[in-house]
C-alpha positions as CSV (number, residue, x, y, z in Angstrom):
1,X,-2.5,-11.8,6.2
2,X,0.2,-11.5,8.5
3,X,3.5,-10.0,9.9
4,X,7.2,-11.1,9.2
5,X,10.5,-10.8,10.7
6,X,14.0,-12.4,11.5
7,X,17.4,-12.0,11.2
8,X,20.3,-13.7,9.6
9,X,24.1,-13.6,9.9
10,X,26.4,-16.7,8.4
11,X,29.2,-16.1,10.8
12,X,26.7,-16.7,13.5
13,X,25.3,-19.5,16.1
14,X,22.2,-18.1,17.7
15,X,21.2,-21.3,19.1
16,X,24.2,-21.2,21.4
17,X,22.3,-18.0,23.1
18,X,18.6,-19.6,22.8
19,X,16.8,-17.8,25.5
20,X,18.5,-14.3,24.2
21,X,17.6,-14.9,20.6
22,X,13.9,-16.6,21.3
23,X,13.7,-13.3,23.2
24,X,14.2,-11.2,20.4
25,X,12.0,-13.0,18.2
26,X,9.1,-12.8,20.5
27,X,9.7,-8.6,20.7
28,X,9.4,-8.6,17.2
29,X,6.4,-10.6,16.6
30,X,4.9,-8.5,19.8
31,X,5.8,-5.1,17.9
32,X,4.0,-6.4,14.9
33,X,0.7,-8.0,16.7
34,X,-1.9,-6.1,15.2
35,X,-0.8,-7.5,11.6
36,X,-1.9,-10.8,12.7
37,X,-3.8,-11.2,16.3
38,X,-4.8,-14.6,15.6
39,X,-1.4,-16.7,16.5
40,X,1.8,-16.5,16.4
41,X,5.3,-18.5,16.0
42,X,9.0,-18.3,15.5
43,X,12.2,-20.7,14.4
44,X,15.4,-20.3,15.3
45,X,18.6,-22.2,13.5
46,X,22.0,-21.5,14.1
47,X,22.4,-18.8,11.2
48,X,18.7,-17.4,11.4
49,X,15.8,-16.5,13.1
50,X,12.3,-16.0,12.0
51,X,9.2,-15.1,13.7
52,X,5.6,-14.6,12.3
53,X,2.0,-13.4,13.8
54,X,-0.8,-14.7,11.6
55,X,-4.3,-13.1,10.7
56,X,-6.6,-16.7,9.7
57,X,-7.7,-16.0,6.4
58,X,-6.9,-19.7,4.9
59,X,-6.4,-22.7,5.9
60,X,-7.6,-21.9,9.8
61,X,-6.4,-25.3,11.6
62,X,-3.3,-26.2,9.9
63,X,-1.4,-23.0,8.4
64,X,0.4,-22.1,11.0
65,X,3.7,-20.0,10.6
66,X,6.8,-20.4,10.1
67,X,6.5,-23.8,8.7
68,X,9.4,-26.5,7.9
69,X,9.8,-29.0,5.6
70,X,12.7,-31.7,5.4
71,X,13.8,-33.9,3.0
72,X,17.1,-35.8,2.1
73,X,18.4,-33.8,4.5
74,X,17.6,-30.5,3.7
75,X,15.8,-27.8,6.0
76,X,13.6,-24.8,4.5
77,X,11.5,-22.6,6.8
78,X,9.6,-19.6,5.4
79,X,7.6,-17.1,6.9
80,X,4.4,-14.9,4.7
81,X,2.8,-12.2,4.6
82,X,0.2,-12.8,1.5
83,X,-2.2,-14.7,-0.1
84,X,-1.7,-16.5,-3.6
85,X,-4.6,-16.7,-5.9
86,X,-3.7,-19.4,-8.2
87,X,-2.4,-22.0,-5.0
88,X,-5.1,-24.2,-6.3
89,X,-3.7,-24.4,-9.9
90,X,-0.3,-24.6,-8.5
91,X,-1.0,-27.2,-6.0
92,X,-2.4,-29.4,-8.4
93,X,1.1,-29.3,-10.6
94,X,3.2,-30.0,-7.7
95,X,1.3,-32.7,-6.9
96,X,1.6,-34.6,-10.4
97,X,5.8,-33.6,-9.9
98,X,5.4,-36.0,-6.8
99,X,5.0,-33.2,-3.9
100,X,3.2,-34.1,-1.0
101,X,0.9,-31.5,1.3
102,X,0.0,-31.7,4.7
103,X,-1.9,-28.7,5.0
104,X,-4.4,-27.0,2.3
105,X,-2.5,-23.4,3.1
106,X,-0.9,-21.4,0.3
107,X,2.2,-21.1,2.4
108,X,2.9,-24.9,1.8
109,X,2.3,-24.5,-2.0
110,X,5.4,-21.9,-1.6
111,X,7.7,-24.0,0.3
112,X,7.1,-27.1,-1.9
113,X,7.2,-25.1,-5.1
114,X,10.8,-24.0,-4.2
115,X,12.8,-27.2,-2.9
116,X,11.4,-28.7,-6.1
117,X,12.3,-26.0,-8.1
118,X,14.3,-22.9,-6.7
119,X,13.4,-19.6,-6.5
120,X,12.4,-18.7,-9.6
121,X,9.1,-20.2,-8.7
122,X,8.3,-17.1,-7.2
123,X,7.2,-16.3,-11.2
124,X,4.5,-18.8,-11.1
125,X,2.7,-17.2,-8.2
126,X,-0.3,-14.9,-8.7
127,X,-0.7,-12.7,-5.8
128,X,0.1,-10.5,-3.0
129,X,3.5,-11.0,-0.6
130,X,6.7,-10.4,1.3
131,X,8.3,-13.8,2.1
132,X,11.3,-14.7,3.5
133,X,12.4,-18.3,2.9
134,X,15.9,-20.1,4.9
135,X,17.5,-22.9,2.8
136,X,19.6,-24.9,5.2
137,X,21.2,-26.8,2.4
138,X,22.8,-23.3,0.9
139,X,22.7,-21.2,4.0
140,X,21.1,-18.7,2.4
141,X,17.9,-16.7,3.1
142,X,15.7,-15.5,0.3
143,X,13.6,-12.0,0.9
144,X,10.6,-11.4,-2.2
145,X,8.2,-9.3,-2.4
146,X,5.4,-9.2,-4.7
147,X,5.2,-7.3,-8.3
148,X,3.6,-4.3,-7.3
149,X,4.6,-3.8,-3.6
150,X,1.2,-4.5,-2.0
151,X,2.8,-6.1,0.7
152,X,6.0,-4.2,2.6
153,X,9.0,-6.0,3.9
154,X,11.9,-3.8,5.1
155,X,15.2,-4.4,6.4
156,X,18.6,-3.5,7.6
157,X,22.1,-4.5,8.6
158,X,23.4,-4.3,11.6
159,X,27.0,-5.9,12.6
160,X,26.8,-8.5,9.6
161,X,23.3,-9.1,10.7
162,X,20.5,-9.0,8.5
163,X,17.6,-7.9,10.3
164,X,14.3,-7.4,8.0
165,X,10.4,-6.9,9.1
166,X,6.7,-6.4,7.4
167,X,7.1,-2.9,9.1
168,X,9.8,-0.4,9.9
169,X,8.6,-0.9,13.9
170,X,9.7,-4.3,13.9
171,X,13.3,-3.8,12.9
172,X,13.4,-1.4,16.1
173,X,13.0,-4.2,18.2
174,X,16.0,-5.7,17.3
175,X,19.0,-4.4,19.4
176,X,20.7,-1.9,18.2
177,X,18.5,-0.9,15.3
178,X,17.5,2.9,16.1
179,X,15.3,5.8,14.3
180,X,17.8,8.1,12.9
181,X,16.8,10.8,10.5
182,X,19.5,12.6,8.2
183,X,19.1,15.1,5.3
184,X,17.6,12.3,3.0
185,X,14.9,11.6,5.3
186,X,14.2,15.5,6.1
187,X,14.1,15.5,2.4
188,X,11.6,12.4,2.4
189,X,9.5,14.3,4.6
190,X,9.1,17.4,3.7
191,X,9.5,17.0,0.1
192,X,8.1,14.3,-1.4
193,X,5.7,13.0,1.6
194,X,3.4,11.6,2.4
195,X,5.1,9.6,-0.3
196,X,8.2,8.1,-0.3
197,X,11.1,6.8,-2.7
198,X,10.7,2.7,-3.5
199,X,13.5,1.0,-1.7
200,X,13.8,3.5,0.8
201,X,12.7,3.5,4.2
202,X,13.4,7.1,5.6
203,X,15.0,6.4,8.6
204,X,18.9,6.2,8.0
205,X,20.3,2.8,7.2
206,X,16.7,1.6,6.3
207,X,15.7,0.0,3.2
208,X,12.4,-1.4,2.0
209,X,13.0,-4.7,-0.6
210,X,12.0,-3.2,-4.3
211,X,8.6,-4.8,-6.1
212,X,8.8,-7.8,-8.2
213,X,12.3,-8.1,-6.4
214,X,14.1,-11.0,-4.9
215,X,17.1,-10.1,-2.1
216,X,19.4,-13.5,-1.6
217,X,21.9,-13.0,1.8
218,X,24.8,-15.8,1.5
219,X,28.1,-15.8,3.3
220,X,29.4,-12.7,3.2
221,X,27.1,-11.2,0.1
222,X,24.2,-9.5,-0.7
223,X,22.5,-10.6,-4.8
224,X,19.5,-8.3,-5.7
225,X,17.3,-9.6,-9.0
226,X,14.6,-8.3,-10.6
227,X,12.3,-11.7,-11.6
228,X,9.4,-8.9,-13.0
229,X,9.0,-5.5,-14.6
230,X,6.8,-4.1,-16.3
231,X,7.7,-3.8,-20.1
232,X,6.1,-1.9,-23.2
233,X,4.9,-3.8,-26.0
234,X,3.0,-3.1,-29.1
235,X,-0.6,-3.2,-28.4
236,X,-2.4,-5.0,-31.6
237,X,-5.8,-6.1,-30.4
238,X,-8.6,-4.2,-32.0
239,X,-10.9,-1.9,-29.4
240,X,-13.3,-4.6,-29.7
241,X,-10.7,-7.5,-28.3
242,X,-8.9,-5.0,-25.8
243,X,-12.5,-4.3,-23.9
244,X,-13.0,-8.5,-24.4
245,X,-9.5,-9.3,-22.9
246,X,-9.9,-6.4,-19.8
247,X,-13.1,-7.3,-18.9
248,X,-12.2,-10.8,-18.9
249,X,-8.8,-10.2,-16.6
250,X,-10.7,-7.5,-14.5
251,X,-13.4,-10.5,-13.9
252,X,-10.9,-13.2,-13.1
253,X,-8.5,-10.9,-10.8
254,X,-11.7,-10.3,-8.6
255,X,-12.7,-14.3,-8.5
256,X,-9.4,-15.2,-7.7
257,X,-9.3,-12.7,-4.8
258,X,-12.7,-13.9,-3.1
259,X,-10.6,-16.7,-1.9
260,X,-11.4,-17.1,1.4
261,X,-12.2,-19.8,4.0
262,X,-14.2,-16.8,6.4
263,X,-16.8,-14.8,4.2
264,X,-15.5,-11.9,2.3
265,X,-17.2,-7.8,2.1
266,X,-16.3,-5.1,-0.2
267,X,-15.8,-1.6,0.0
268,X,-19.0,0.2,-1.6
269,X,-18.4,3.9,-2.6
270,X,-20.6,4.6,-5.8
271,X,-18.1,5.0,-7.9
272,X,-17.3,2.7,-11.1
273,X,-14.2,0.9,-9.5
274,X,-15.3,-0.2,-6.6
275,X,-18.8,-1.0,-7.8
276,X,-17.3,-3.8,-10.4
277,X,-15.6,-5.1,-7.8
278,X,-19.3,-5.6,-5.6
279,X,-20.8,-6.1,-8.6
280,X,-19.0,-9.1,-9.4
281,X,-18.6,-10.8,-5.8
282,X,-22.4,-10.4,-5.1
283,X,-22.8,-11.7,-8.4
284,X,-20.3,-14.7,-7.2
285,X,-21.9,-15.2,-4.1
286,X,-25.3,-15.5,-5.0
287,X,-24.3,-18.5,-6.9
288,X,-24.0,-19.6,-3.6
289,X,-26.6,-18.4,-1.7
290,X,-25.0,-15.3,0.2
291,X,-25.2,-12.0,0.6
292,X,-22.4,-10.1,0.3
293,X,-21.9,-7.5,2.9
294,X,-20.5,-3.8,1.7
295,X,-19.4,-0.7,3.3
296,X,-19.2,3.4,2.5
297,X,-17.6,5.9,4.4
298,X,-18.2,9.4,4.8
299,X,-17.6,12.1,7.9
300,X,-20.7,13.4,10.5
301,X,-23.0,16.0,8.8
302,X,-20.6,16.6,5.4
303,X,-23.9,17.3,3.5
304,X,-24.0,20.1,5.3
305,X,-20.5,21.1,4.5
306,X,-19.9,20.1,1.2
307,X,-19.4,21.8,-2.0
308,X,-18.6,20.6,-5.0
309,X,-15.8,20.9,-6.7
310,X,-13.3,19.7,-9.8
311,X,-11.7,17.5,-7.4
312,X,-15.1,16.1,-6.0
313,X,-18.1,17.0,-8.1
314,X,-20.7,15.3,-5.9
315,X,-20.8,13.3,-2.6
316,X,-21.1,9.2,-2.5
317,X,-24.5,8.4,-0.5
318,X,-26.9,8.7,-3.3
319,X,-25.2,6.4,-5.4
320,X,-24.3,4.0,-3.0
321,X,-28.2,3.7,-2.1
322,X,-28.3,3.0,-5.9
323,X,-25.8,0.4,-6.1
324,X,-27.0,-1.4,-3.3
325,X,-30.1,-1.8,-4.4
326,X,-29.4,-3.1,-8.0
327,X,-26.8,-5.7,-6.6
328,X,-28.8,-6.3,-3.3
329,X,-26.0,-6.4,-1.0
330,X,-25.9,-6.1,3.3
331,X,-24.7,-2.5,3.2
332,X,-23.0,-0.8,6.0
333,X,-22.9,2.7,6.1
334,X,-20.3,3.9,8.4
335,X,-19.1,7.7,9.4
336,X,-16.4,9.4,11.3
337,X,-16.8,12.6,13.8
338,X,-14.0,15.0,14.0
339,X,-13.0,13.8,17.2
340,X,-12.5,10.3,15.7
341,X,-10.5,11.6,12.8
342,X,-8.5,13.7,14.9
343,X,-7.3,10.5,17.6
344,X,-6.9,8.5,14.8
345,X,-4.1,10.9,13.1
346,X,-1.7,9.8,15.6
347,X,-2.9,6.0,15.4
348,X,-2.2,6.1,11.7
349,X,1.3,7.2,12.9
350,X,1.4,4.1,14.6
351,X,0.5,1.7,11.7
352,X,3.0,3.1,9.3
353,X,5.3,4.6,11.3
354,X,6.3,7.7,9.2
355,X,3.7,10.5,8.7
356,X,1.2,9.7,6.0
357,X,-1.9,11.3,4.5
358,X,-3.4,13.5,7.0
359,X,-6.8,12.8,7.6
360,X,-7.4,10.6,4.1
361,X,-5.2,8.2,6.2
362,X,-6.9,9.0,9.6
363,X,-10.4,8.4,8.5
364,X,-9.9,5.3,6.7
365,X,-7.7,3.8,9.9
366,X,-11.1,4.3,11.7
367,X,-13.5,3.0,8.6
368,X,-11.7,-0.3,9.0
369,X,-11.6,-0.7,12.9
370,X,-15.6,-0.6,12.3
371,X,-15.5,-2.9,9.0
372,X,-13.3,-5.9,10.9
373,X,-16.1,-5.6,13.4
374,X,-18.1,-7.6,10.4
375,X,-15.8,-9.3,8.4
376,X,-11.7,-9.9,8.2
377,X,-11.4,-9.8,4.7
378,X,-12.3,-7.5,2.3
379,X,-12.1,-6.3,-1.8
380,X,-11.6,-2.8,-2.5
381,X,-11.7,-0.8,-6.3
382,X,-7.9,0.4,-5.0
383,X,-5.5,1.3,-7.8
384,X,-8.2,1.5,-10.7
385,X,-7.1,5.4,-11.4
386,X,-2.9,4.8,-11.6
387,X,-3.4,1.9,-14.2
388,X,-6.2,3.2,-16.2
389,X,-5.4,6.9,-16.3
390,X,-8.6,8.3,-13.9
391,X,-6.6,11.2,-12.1
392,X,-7.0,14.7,-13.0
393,X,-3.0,14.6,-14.3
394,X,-3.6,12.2,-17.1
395,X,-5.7,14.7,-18.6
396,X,-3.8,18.1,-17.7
397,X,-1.8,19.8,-20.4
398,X,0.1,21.2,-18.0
399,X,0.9,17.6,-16.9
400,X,2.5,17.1,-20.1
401,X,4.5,20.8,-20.0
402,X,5.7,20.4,-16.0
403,X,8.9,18.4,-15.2
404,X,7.4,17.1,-11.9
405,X,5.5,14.9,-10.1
406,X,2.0,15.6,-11.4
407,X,0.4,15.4,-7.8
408,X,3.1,17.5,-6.1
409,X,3.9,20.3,-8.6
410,X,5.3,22.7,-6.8
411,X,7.4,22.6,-3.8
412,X,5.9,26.2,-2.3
413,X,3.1,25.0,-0.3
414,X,5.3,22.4,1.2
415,X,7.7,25.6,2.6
416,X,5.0,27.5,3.6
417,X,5.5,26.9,7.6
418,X,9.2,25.8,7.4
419,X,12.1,27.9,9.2
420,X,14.4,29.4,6.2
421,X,16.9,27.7,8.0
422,X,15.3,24.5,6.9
423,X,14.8,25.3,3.4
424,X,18.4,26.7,2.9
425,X,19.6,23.4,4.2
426,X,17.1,20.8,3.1
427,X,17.2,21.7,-1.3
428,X,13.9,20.2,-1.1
429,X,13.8,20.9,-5.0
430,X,16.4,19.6,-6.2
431,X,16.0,16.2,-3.8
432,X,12.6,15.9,-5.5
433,X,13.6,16.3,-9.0
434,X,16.4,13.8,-8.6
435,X,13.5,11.1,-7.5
436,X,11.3,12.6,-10.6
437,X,13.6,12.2,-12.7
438,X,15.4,8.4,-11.8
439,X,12.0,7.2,-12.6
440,X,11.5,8.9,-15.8
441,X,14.9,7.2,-16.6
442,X,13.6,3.9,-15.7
443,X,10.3,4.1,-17.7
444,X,9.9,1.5,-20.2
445,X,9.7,3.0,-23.5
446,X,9.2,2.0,-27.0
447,X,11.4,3.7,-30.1
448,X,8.2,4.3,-31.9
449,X,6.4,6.4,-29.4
450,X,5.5,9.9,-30.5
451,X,6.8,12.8,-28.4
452,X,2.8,12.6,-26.5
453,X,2.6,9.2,-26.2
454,X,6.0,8.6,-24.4
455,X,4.9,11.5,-22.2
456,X,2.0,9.2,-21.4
457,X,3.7,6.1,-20.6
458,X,5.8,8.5,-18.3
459,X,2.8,9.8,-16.5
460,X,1.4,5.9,-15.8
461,X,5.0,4.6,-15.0
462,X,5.1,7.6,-12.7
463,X,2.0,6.9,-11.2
464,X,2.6,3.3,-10.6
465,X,5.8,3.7,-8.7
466,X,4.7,6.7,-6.5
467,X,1.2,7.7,-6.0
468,X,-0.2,4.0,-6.2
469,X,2.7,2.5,-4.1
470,X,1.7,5.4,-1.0
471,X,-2.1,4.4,-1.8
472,X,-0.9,0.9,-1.3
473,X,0.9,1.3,1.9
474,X,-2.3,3.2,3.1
475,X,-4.4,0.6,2.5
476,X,-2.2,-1.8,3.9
477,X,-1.4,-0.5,7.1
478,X,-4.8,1.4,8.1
479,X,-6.1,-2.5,7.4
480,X,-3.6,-4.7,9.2
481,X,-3.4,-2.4,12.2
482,X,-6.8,-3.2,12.6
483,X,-6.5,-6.8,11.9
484,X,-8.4,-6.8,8.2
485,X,-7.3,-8.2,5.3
486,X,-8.2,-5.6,2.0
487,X,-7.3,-6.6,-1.2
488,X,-6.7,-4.9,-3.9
489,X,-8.1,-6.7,-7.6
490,X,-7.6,-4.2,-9.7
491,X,-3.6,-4.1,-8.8
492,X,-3.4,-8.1,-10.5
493,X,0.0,-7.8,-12.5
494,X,-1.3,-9.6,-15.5
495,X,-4.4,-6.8,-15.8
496,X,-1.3,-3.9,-15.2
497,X,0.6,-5.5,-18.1
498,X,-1.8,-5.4,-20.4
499,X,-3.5,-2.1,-19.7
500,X,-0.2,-0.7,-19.3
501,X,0.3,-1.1,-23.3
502,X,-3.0,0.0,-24.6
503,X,-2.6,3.2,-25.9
504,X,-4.9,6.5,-24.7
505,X,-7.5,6.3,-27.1
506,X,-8.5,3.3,-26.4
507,X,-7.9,3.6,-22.7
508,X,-10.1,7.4,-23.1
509,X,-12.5,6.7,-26.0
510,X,-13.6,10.2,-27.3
511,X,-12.3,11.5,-24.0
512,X,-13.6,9.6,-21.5
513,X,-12.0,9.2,-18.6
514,X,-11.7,5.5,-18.0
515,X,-13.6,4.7,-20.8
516,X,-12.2,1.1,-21.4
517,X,-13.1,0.1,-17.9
518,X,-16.4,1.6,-18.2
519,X,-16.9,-0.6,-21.2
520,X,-15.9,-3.6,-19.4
521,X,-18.6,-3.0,-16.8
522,X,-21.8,-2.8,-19.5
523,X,-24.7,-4.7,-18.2
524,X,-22.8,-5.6,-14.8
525,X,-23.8,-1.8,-13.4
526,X,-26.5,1.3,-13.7
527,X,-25.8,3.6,-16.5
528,X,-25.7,5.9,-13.6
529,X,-23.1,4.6,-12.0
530,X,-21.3,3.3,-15.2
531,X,-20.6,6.8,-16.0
532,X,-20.7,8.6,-13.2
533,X,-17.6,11.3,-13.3
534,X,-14.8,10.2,-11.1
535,X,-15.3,11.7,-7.1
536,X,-12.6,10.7,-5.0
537,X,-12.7,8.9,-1.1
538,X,-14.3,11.5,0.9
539,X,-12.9,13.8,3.3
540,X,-14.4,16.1,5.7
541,X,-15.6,19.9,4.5
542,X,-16.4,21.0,8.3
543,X,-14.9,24.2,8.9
544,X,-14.8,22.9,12.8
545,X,-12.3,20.1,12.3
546,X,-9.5,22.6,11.0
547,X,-10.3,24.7,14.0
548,X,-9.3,21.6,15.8
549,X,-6.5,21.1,14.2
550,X,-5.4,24.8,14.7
551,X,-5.9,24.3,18.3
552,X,-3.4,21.4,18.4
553,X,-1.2,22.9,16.7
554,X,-1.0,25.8,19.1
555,X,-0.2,24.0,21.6
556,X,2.2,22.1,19.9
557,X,4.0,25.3,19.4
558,X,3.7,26.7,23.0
559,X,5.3,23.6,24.3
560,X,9.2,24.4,24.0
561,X,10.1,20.7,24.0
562,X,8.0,19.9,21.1
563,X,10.7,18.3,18.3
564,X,8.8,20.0,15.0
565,X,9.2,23.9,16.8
566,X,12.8,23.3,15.7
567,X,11.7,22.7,12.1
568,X,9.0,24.9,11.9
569,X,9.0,29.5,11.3
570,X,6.4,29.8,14.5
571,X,5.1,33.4,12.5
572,X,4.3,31.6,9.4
573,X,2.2,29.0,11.3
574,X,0.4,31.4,12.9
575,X,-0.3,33.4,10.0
576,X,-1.2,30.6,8.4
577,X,-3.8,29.7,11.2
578,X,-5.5,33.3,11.1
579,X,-5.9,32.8,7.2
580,X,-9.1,30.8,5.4
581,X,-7.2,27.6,4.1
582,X,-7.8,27.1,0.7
583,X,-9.5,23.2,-0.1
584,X,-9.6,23.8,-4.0
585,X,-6.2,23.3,-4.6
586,X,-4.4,20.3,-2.9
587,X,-0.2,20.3,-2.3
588,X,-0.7,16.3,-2.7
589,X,-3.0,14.5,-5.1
590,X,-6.5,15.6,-5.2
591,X,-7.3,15.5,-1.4
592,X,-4.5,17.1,0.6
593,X,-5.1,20.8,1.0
594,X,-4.6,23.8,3.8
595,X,-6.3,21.3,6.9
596,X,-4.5,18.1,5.7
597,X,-1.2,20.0,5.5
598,X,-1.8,21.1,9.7
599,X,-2.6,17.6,10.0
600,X,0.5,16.5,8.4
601,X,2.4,18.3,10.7
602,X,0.7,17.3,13.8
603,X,1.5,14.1,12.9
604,X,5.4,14.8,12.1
605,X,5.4,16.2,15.6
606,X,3.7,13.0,17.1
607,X,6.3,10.9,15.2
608,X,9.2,12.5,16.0
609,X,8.5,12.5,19.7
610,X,6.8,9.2,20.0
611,X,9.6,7.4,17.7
612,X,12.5,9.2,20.0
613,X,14.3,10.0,16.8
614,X,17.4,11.7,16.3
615,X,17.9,14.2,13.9
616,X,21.7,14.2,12.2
């Protein structure tokens, strides 16, 4: 894994101001070190500059970045952020089509692929990216990003220049580029966040490059094309052939993603999704004659704290023991203090430079800085819940009734602490249901769905676009900043296709959540864990961490140059401070209640100041 930036502007010669522009490069690879601390490199060409800082996952003596490749005259340079699963069956085509390699890095398999075949080559790649690719011969530069938006890549314009980035940071170290926050991204804030609408980056003038998009800059225009999205179909396998079919893609999605030339580890919680994914790498290893290493997460002395409840009926540990011994893995178990999670809030900040999920982002920023300790790449169960209908919503009536986002249903909470002056201005309703409803609109649809199952298809399309994409950009960032590579199996197009057709009682056999995917993992897990009821990533229950975070926030508010007091009614917060906060019903997903939503402002604060932004 890496970083990527550059910019590109056909009315330019950078080359004529080398040392200026070589300058600028080097910023932005610096802003974007921790995405690759291994090496880094830029190009520069009269119309564009790229720069890239690499994380040594494959190919560790020859792959460096950005890389060139000549012939008949023709230039191509490409920087990427990514790996590609199938380079090995790709390779071996280009090769027969007359292509020859001089590294054995996927990055090469990209180039190649393309000057012998354009960019629609992109559709032959299996994996995870954000590439941007110059073609001297056109003088045009190509920005992709994968299917599902694993991988960010941002960008902007400034003065004819295209300027573009892995993260939002790295466009601010171009000149001129500056954090400037208007009603949209109040509205991206305070009403939909921690998420955030696809192909928007929340600071004014800011865009993000779609999923399954391609972006081509040429002289004086801008083409934007779709080469994948997800479709319905008619589903006509039998239950019998759908289980065969998942289990098979499930297994092959996890064996392509072990690709490694450093060992790999796996995130180990207990639960069915992430114990297929250990299941079938220790399996995979073995073969081999290794031990796979695994890790679990959970805070300091939460036995003491917890209490179960419908969001998370029982807590991780005894399960994990159980996993670990039936698989026989090198198992890590790690913990955070409320200290830790507290510092890290602002770090998290830092990797994805907006405010994100509280302390569910905090904690896992930490987990990883402890995981890379042992290993620089790692599989996680990620995404398992959006494409095969796990969450609480996919089962509530009251999903089915409310014309919202399922995880966010009502925009109260999210005013709770706000200045009425804020509300009156913001329309924080009607912002959100505009989003809500531009992606119902887009949802792919088939004329013979009943009434229920079109609601259905709704909910997952819903799901995939929102709550999976800010799940993604957690797992990305809290990884990357921290120099780890996590990928996500589950989140393989082909298996997001298919499941995405199979309709809910086949997906929920007599009710079941997950069902189908429980049946794929028969004889590979404990019955135990098999069907184990769904308990989300753990937070913290300690009553002394919100005190904490009370205490912070107090002295947030008695500092008159803090940026949120403008934003926030000082009376409600400190009502809101005297009274118990309530952890059985979140304002975001399953996880985010009464601490996470002090946390949340904490970090707004922290990100406002830190990021100098100005408010318009």
């Amino acid at each position: 894994m890496c970083g990527i930036a550059g910019f590109y502007n056909p009315n330019a010669n950078f080359t004529m101001e080398k040392d200026k522009w070589q300058h600028i490069l080097d910023d932005m690879n610096r802003t974007q070190k921790r995405r690759g601390p291994d090496d880094e490199g830029t190009y520069l060409s009269p119309l564009c500059g790229l720069a890239h800082v690499r994380l040594e996952i494959i190919d560790l003596i020859t792959g460096q970045q950005p890389m060139v490749r000549k012939m008949e005259g023709r230039e191509c340079a490409i920087v990427f952020n990514g790996e590609i699963y199938n380079m090995k069956e790709r390779k071996a085509e280009l090769l027969k089509e007359g292509a020859t390699f001089h590294t054995t890095s996927d990055t090469e398999v990209i180039l190649a692929g393309y000057m012998l075949h354009g960019k629609d080559y992109i559709k032959k790649l299996n994996g995870i990216f954000a590439i941007a690719l110059w073609d001297s011969a056109s003088g045009q530069i190509h920005l992709f990003r994968d299917r599902l938006g694993v991988k960010p890549l941002f960008y902007t314009m400034i003065d004819h220049t295209l300027v573009f980035a892995s993260e939002i940071k790295g466009l601010f170290a171009y000149p001129g580029v500056r954090p400037v926050l208007d009603h949209d991204g109040l509205c991206e804030i305070f009403a939909l966040g921690p998420a955030k609408t696809y192909g928007k980056g929340v600071f004014k003038n800011i865009k993000e490059v779609l999923p399954g998009y391609c972006l081509t800059f040429r002289q004086g225009s801008c083409t934007i094309e779709a080469y994948w999205k997800l479709e319905s179909h008619p589903h006509e396998d039998s239950m019998e052939k759908t289980i065969e079919k998942t289990a098979w893609l499930v297994e092959d999605a996890i064996k392509k993603q072990m690709l490694s030339d450093i060992p790999i580890s796996t995130f180990l919680s207990g639960g069915l999704d992430s114990s297929l994914v250990t299941a079938i790498c220790a399996k995979e290893l073995k073969k081999q004659g290794k031990v796979l290493n695994t890790f679990s997460f959970d805070f300091q002395d939460n036995q003491k704290y917890f209490h179960s409840n419908s969001f998370q009926p029982s807590q991780d540990r005894p399960y994990v023991e159980q996993m670990v011994a039936f698989v026989k893995t090198n198992h890590h178990f790690l913990e955070c203090n409320n200290q830790e999670q507290l510092e890290c809030l602002y770090k998290a900040v830092d990797a994805r430079d907006l405010p994100c999920m509280a302390d569910v982002e905090s904690s896992m920023l930490y987990f990883c800085s402890k995981v890379t300790k042992y290993n620089k790449v790692t599989l996680t169960g990620e995404c398992a819940d959006e494409i095969f209908g796990g969450y609480p919503w996919f089962h509530d009536p009251n999903a089915f009734q409310t014309d919202a986002f399922p995880w966010s249903k009502s925009m109260e909470p999210r005013k709770t602490l706000l200045s009425d002056d804020v509300i009156n201005s913001l329309h924080m309703e009607e912002y959100a249901h505009a989003a809500y409803e531009k992606t119902i609109q887009e949802t792919p649809l088939l004329p013979e769905d009943t009434p229920e199952e079109k609601r259905r298809r709704e909910i997952a399309y819903l799901n995939l676009r929102w709550f999976m994409a800010t799940l993604l950009d957690r797992m990305d960032r809290t990884s990357m900043y921290n120099g780890l590579e996590a990928r996500v199996p589950l989140a393989d197009h082909r298996i997001v296709e298919y499941v995405f057709n199979i309709p809910w009682h086949m997906k929920c056999p007599n009710g079941i959540v997950k069902g189908l995917l429980r049946h794929t993992g028969k004889g590979m897990l404990p019955e135990d864990i098999l069907w184990r009821r769904k308990s989300p990533y753990p937070k913290t229950y300690d009553p002394n961490y919100e005190n904490l975070l009370g205490n912070q926030l107090k002295e947030v508010l008695a500092d008159p140059l803090a940026p949120i007091r403008t934003l926030l009614d000082e009376k409600k917060v400190h009502t809101f401070l005297n009274s118990p906060s309530d952890y059985g019903k979140p304002w975001y997903g399953q996880l985010m209640a009464g601490p996470q939503m002090l946390a949340y402002l904490l970090q707004v604060n922290y990100w406002l100041e830190k990021y100098k932004i100005q408010i318009i």
